[in-house]
C-alpha positions in Angstrom: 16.8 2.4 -9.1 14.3 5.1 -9.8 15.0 8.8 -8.9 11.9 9.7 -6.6 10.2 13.2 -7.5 8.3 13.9 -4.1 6.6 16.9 -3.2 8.3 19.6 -1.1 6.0 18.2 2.2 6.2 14.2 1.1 8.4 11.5 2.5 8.7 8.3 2.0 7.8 5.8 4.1 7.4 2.4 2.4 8.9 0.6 -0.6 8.7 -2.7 -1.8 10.1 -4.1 -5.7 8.7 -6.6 -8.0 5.1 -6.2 -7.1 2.0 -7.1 -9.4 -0.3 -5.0 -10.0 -3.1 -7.5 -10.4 -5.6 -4.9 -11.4 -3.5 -3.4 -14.7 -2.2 -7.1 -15.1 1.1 -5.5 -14.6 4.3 -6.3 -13.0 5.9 -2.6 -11.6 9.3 -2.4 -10.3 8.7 -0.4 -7.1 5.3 0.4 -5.3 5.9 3.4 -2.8 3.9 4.7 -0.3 4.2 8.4 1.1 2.5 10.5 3.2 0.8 12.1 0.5 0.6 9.5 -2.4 1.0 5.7 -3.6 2.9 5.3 -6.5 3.5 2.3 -8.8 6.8 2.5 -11.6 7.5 0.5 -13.8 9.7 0.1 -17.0 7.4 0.7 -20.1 8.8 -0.5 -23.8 7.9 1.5 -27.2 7.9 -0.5 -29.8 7.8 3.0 -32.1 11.5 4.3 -30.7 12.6 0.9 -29.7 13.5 2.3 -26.0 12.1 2.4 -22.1 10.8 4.9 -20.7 10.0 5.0 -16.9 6.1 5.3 -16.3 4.6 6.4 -12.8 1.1 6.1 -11.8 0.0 7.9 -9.0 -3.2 7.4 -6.2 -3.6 10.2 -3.7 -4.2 8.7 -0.1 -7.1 11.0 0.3 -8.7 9.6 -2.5 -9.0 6.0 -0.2 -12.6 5.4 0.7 -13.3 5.4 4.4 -16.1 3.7 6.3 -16.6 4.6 9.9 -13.9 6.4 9.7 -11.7 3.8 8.5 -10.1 3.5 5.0 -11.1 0.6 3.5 -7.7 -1.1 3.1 -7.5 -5.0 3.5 -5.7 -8.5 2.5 -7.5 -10.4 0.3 -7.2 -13.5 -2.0 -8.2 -12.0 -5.5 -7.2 -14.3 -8.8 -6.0 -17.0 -6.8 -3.4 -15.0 -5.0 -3.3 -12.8 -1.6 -3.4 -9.3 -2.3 -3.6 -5.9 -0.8 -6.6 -4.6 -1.9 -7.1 -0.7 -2.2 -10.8 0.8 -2.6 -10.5 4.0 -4.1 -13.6 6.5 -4.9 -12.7 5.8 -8.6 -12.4 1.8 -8.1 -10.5 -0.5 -6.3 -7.0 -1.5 -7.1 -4.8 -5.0 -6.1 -1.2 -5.6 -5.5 0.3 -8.9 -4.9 4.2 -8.9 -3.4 6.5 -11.7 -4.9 8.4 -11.9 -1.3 6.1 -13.1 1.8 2.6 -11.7 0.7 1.6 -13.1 4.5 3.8 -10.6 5.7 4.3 -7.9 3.5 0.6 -7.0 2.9 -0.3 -6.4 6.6 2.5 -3.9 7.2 1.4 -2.4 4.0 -2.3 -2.0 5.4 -0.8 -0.9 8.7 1.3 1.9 6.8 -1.3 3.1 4.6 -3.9 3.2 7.4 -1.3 5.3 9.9 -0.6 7.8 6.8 -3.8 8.4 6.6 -4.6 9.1 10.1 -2.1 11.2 10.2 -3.2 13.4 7.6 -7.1 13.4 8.9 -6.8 13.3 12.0 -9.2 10.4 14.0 -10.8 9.7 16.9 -9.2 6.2 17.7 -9.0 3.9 20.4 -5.0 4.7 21.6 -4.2 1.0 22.1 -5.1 0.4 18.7 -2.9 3.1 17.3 -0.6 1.7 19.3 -0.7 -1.4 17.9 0.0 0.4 14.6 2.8 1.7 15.6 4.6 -1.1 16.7 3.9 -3.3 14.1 5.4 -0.8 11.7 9.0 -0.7 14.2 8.9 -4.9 14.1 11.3 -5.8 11.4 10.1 -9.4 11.4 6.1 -10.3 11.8 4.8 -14.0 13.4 2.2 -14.6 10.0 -0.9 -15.3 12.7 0.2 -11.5 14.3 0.0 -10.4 11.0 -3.5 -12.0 10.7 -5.0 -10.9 13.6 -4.0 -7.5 12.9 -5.3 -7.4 9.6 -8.2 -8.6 11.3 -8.7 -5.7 13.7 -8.0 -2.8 11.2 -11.4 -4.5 9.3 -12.8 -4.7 12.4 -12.0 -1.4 13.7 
């Protein structure tokens, strides 16, 4: 278990273990999203000292490109596998989740899209936010809900 650093004004608000990071070709032990950053940590060996060390990388959610409005966050099939794909303004970025990628990566878009409105604030359509919301209090997600939603944050 990792000890989180946040800022004084972060919280956490998702987690999930043994993620790839399909961009670094990399497998991390926790990807965590706050209100402020996504971070990726993972176990790193030097072969120098012979010992592990705890490596985090970091991605600012302001740094998300938005189009319309809208950060471009989205599920995707990228090396053969469904990711969660993250443009940033430096380049874009792919995790793949070992447990139920069907289901995992919307509520990840969802979460990273609400963070985001929250910190700049949007003119949105309130059912859609709505629709955020709720899919982020569901424990448990019906795959072709999960679908469709993915399908309106694009489309929004």
């Amino acid at each position: 278990m990792y000890d989180y650093k946040f800022d004084v004004d972060e919280e956490l608000i998702l987690e999930s273990d043994e993620v790839i990071w399909v961009s670094q070709d990399l497998q991390i032990d926790y990807l965590v999203l706050t209100n402020k950053k996504l971070y990726c940590m993972y176990e790193s060996y030097n072969k120098k000292t012979k010992s592990t060390t705890i490596e985090t990388d970091e991605f600012l959610l302001s740094d998300i490109v938005k189009i319309k409005g809208q950060p471009v966050v989205k599920q995707k099939r990228h090396e053969g596998d469904l990711c969660l794909q993250v443009q940033f303004k430096k380049g874009i970025e792919f995790f793949h989740f070992f447990d139920s990628p069907k289901e995992v990566t919307p509520i990840w878009i969802s979460a990273i899209c609400e963070a985001i409105e929250e910190k700049t604030p949007l003119v949105k359509k309130e059912k859609s936010a709505n629709e955020t919301t709720k899919i982020l209090q569901t424990d448990t997600l019906d795959s072709s809900d999960s679908t469709k939603r993915n399908e309106d944050i694009q489309a929004d």
